[in-house]
C-alpha positions in Angstrom: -47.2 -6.6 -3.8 -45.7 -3.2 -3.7 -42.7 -2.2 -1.3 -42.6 0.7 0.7 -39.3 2.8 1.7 -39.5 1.0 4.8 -39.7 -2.3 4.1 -36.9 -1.6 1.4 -34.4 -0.4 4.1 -35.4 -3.3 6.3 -34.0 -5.4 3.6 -31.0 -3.8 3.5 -30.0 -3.3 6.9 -30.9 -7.4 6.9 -28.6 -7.8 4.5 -25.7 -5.7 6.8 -26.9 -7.6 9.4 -26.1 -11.0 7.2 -22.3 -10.3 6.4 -23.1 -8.6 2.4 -20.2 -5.4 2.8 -20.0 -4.8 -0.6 -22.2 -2.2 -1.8 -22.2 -3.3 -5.4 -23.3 -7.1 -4.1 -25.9 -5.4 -1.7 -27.4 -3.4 -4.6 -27.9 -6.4 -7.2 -29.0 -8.5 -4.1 -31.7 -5.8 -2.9 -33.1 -5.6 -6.2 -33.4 -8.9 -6.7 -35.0 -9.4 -3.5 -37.1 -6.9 -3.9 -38.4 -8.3 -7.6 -39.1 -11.5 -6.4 -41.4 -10.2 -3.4 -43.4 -7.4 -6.2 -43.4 -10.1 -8.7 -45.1 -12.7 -6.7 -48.2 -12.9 -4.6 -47.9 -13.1 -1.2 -50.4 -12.3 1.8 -48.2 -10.1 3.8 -44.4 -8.8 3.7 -43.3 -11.1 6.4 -44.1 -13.9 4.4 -42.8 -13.0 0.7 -39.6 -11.8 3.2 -38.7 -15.1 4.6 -39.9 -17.0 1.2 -37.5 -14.6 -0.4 -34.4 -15.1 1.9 -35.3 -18.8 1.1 -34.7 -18.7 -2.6 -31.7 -17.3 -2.4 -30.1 -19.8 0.5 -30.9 -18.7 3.3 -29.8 -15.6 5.2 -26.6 -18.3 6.1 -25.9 -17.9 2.6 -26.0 -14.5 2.3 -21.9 -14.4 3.6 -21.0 -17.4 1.4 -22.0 -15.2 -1.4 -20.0 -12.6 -0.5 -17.2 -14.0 -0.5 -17.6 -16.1 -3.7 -18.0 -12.8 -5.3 -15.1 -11.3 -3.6 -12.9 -14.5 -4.6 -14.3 -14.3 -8.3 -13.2 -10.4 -8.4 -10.3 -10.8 -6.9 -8.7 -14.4 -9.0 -9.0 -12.1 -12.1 -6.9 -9.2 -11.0 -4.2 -12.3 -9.3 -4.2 -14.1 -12.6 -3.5 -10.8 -14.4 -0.9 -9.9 -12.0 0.9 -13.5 -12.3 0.8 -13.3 -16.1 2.9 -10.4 -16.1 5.1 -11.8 -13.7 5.5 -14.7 -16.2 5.9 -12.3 -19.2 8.2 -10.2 -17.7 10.4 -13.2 -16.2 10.6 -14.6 -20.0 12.0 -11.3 -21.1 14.7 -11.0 -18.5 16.0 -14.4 -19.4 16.1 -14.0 -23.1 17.4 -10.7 -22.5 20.8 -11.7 -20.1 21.1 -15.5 -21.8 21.1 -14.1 -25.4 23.7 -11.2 -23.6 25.6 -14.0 -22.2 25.6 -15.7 -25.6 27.3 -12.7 -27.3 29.7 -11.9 -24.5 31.3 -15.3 -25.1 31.1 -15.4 -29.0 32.4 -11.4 -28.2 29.9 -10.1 -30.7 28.7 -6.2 -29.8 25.6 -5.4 -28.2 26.7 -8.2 -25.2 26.8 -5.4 -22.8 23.3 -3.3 -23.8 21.8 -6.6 -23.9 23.2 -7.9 -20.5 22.6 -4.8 -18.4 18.6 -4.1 -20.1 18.6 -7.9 -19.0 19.0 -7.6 -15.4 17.5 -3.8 -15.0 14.3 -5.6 -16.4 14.9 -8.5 -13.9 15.3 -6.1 -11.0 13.1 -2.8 -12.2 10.2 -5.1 -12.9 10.1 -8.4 -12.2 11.5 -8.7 -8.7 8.8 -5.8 -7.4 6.1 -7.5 -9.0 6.9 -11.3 -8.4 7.4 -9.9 -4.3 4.1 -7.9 -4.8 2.2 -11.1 -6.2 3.9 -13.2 -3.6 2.5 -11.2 -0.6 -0.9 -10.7 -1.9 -1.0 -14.3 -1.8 0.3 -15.1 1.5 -1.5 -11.7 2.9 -5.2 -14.0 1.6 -3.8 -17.1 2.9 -3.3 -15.4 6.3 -7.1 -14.1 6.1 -9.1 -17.3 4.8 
């Protein structure tokens, strides 16, 4: 069975019409829509439609899947983000308690070490650890 430009957009404003906002999900879900109804036989387009809709879920389904994706995109980019936060957290305290260590056996370099120390721990690590900390609670306040 063939598709026609009309049926095709009836697809996707269905899909709109199901909760799918991302264009990159409505795309890949389209297409594959759209090569299950060509690649099997069916009597009429209403019927390959709905048997179509059906493999994939249900048109219920159609939201879940958005936000799966959304939550897989997004957990890769937080992970990231909490990774530096870890990294850069590791450095500041090597940096200040190695600084703190030569300031009391008064061996030079206490002060470069202490103050790159503490500009790292307020340059970088307090923005970041802040930034990661409101992304989180700005997705707990959505979910």
């Amino acid at each position: 069975m063939n598709l026609t430009d009309e049926q095709i957009k009836y697809i996707d404003t269905n899909l709109d019409f199901y909760g799918v906002k991302s264009t990159e999900l409505k795309e890949d879900l389209l297409d594959h829509i759209c090569t299950y109804i060509e690649s099997n036989e069916f009597p009429d387009f209403n019927t390959a439609y709905k048997a179509a809709i059906h493999e994939f879920g249900g048109h219920y389904a159609m939201n879940s899947i958005q936000k799966e994706t959304h939550a897989m995109t997004t957990m890769k980019k937080s992970l990231r983000l909490q990774m530096l936060v870890y990294i850069v957290g590791y450095i500041a305290a090597t940096l200040i308690s190695t600084g703190f260590i030569f300031k009391m056996m008064h061996w030079p370099g206490a002060g470069i070490l202490l103050a790159s120390g503490f500009l790292v721990l307020i340059v970088i690590f307090f923005p970041v650890f802040f930034y990661t900390r409101y992304k989180t609670f700005e997705k707990k306040l959505s979910e």
